[in-house]
C-alpha positions in Angstrom: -27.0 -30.9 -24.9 -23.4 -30.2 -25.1 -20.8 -28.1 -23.3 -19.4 -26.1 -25.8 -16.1 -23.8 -25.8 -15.5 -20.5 -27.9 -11.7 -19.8 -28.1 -10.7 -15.7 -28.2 -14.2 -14.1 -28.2 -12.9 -10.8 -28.3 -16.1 -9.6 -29.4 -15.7 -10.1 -32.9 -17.0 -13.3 -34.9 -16.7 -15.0 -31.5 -19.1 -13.3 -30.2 -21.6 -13.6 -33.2 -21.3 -17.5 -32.7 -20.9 -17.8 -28.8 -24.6 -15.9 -28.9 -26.1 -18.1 -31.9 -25.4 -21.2 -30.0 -26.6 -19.4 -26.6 -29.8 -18.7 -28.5 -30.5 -21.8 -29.7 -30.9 -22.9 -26.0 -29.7 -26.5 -26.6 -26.2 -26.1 -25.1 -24.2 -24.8 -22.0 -21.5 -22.2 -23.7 -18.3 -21.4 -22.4 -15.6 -18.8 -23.6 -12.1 -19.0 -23.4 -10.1 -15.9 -22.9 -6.7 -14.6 -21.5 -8.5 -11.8 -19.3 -11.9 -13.4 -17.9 -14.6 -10.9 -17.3 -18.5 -10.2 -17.8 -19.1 -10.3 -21.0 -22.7 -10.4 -21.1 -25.8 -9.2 -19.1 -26.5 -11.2 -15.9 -29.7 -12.6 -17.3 -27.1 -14.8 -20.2 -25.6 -17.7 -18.5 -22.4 -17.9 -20.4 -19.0 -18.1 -18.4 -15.7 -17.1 -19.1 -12.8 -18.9 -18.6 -9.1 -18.1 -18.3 -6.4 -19.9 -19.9 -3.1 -19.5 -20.7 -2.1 -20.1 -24.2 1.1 -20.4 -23.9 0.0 -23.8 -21.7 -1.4 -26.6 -23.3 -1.3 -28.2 -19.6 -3.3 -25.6 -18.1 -5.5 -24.9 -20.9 -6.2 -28.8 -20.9 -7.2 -28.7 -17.6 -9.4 -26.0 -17.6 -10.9 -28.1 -20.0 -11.2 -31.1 -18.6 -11.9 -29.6 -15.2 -15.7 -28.4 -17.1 -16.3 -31.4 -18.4 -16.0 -29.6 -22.3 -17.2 -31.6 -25.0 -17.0 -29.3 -28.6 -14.2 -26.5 -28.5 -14.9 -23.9 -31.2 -11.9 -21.8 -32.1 -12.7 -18.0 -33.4 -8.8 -16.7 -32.8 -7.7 -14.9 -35.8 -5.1 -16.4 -37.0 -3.0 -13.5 -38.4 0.3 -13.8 -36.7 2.3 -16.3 -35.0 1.6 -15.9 -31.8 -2.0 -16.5 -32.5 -1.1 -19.5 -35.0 0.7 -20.8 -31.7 -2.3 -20.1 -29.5 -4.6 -22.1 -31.6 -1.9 -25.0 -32.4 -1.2 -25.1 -28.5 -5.2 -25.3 -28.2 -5.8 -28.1 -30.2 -2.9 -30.3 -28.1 -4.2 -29.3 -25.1 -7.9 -30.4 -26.3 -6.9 -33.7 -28.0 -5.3 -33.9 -24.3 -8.3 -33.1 -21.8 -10.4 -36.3 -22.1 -13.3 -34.6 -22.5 -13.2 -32.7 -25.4 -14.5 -34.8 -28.6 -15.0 -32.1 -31.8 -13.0 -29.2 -32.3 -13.8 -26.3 -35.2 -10.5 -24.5 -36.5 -10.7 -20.8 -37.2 -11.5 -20.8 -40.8 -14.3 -18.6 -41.8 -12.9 -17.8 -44.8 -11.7 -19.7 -48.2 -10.9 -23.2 -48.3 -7.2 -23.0 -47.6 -6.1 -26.3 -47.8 -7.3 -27.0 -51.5 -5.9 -23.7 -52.7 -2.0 -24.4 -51.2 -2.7 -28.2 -52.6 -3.2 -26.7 -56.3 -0.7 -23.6 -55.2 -2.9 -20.6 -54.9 -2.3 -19.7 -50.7 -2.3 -16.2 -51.4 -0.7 -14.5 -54.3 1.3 -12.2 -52.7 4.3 -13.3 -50.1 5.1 -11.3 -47.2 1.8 -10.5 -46.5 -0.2 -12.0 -43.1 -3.0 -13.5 -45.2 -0.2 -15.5 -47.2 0.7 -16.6 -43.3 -2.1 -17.2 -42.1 -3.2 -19.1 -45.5 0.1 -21.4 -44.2 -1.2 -21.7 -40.4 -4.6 -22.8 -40.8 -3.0 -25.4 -43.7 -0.4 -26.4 -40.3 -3.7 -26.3 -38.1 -5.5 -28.8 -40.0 -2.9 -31.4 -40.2 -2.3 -31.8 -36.5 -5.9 -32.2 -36.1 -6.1 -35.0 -38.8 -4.0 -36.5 -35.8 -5.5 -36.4 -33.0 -8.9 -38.3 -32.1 -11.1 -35.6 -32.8 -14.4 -35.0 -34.3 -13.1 -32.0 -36.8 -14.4 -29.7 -39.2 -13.4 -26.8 -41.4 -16.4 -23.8 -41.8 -15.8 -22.6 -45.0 -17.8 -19.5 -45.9 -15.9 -18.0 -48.9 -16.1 -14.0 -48.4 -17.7 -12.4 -45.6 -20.5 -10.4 -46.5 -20.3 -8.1 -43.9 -17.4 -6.4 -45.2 -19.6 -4.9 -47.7 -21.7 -3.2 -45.6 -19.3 -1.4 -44.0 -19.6 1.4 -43.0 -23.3 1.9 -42.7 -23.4 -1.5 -41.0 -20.8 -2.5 -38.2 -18.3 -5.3 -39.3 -17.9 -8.2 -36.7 -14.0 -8.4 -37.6 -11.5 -5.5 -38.9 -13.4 -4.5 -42.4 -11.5 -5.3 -44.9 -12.1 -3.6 -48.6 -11.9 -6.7 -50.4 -12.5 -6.1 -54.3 -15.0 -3.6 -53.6 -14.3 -0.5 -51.5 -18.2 0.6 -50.5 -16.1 3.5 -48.2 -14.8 4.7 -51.2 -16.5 4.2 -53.9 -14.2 1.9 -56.0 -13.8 -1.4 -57.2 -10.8 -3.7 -58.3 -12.6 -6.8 -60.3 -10.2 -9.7 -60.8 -10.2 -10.9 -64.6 -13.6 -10.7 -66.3 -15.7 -10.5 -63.3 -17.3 -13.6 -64.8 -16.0 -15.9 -61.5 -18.5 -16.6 -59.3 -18.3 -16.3 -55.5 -19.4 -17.0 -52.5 -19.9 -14.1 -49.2 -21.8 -15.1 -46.3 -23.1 -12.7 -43.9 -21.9 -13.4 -40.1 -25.5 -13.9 -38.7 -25.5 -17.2 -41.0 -22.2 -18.1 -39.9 -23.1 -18.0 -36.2 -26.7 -19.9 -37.3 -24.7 -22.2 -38.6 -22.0 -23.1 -36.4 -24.7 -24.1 -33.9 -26.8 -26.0 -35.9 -23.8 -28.2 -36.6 -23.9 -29.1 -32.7 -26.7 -31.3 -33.5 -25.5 -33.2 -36.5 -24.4 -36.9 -35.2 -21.3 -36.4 -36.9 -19.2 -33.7 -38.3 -17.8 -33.7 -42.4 -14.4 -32.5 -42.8 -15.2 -29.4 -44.6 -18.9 -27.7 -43.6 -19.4 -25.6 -46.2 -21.8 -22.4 -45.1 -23.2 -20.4 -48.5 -25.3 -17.2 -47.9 -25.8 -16.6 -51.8 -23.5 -16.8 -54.7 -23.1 -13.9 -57.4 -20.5 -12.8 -59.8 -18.0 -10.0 -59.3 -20.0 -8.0 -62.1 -23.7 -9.2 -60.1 -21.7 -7.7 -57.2 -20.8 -4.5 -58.7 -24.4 -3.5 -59.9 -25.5 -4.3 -56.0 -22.6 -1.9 -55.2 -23.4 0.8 -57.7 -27.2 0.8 -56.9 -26.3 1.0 -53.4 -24.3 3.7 -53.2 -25.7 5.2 -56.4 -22.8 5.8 -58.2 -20.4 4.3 -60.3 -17.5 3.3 -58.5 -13.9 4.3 -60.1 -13.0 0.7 -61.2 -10.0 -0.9 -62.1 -9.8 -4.7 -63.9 -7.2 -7.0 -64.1 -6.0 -10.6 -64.7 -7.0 -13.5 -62.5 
């Protein structure tokens, strides 16, 4: 067993991977939020803890004070005060004495390969191009500290196609295809294959990686993989209709 901290469970993919790991029944779980309060039903033993991001002292404390071996971060890391809050977080772990692993918010592509071989995010100005840069700045101080780390890469999130018949964990995104809408923007021949991964296996994951006696740099977490085209038949049968569809280059 381990004493495990969630960082931002707003209710979003927090909260899908603070309850996997509660499931599993293995682990005491902790979350880590700015305004402490019940989150759960009295019969779920999982308590909430306040800390101040703009601390690393107190959050270290808070920390060490519950003995908190494996911090977990979920904050989305869109702007930069939440780039701060989880860069503030990872000093203030590598700081507690206690805390041994610590999981970046990733959840997505792997970021630091695609700014190595230049492809962050193709447009500037937008927050994905930011946050592409933040979770790059993330993992470097980590590769500093004595930490257990480890990137959870899931490619898209499945979830997002669902929307909005099913409920999105995170703000739903149309991401090449727009189920809401009905239309569909396929990057270059639609030949590329990809990778989405539905939450549920993300949370499944994450706490199944508790148990490993160490942690790889990069945890890669693959629900299924498909082409764009493979995608766009799921999307048409499902909605059963042709979407109005637009192609371009890669």
């Amino acid at each position: 067993m381990v004493k495990v901290a969630i960082a931002d469970h707003s209710g979003g993919l927090g909260r899908v991977i603070t309850e996997a790991i509660f499931a599993t029944g293995k682990h005491q779980v902790f979350v880590l939020s700015r305004n402490p309060r019940r989150l759960f039903d009295d019969d779920i033993d999982i308590r909430s803890l306040e800390v101040d991001y703009s601390s690393t002292a107190q959050i270290a404390n808070v920390l060490r004070s519950n003995h908190i071996q494996v911090v977990v971060s979920a904050i989305g890391i869109v702007f930069e005060d939440s780039h701060l809050a989880q860069m503030n977080l990872i000093d203030a772990a590598s700081q507690s004495g206690t805390v041994t692993r610590f999981a970046p918010s990733e959840y997505a592509i792997d970021y630091v390969e695609a700014a190595r071989n230049g492809f962050p995010f193709p447009v500037l100005g937008l927050a994905a191009y930011k946050s592409s840069h933040y979770k790059v700045e993330a993992f470097e101080k980590l590769k500093v500290t004595e930490m257990k780390h480890t990137r959870f890469i899931i490619g898209f999130l499945m979830d997002y196609y669902g929307f909005p018949a099913e409920p999105v964990p995170v703000l739903p995104l149309a991401v090449v295809l727009d189920m809401e809408n009905c239309k569909a923007g396929i990057p270059g021949d639609g030949e590329g294959r990809i990778t989405p991964t539905h939450s549920e296996t993300i949370g499944k994951s994450v706490a199944a990686s508790l148990d490993l006696p160490t942690w790889p740099s990069r945890s890669w977490i693959v629900g299924g993989t498909l082409t764009w085209n493979e995608a766009l038949k799921i999307a048409e049968k499902a909605r059963g209709t042709s979407p109005a569809l637009y192609r371009g280059r890669n």
